[in-house]
N, C-alpha and C positions, 0 to 999 in steps of 0.2 A: 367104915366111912369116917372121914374127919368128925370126931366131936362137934369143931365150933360150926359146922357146915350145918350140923342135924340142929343144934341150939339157935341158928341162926334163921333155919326152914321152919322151925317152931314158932320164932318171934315173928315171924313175917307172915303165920299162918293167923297169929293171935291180933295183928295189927289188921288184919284186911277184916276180919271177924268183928273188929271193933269200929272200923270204917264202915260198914256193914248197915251197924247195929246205929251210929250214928247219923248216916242217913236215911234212913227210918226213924227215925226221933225225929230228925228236922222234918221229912213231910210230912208227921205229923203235929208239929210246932206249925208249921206253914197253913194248915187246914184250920187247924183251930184259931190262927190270925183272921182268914178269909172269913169264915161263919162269923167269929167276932163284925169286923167289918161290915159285911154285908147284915146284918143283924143292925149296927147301928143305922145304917143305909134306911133300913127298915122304919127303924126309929121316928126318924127325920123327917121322911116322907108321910106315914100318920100322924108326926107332930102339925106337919103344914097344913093337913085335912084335905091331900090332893088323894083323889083315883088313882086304881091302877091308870088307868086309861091316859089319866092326866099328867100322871108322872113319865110312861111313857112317849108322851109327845111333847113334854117339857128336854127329855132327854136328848129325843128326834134333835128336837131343832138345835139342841148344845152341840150334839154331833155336826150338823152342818155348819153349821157357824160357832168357832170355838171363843168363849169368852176372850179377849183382851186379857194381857199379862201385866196385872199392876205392881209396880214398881216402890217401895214405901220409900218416903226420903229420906231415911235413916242410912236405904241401902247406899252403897259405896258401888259404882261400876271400875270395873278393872281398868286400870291406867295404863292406855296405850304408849309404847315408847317408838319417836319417830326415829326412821335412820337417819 
């Protein structure tokens, strides 16, 4: 068989291997973000001195009705151009 065929079936075998191996790092780079996160969540919610209970139904109602999207006057809205 061609030489560069077998050296090129090798690089390609050592490339998916390392693609592999890299996404397995990131989920578990991604797990350890969540736990962080949710940990802080944690945090927060015993800093305020709410209940499960309370938290939970503090949630409820954010779900149903989502806070307003406040806009800082720093921001800049993107400048429409008329035809």
């Amino acid at each position: 068989m061609n030489p560069k065929i077998t050296k090129l079936r090798m690089e390609l075998s050592k490339n998916k291997d390392k693609i592999t191996e890299l996404q397995e790092r990131n989920k578990g780079i991604e797990r350890q973000i969540r736990e962080l996160e949710d940990f802080s969540i944690v945090g927060l919610v015993r800093e305020s001195g709410m209940t499960l209970e309370q938290f939970a139904a503090l949630f409820a109602a954010m779900k149903d009705a989502p806070m307003p999207v406040i806009q800082n006057e720093n921001t800049e809205e993107p400048a429409h151009e008329e035809n």
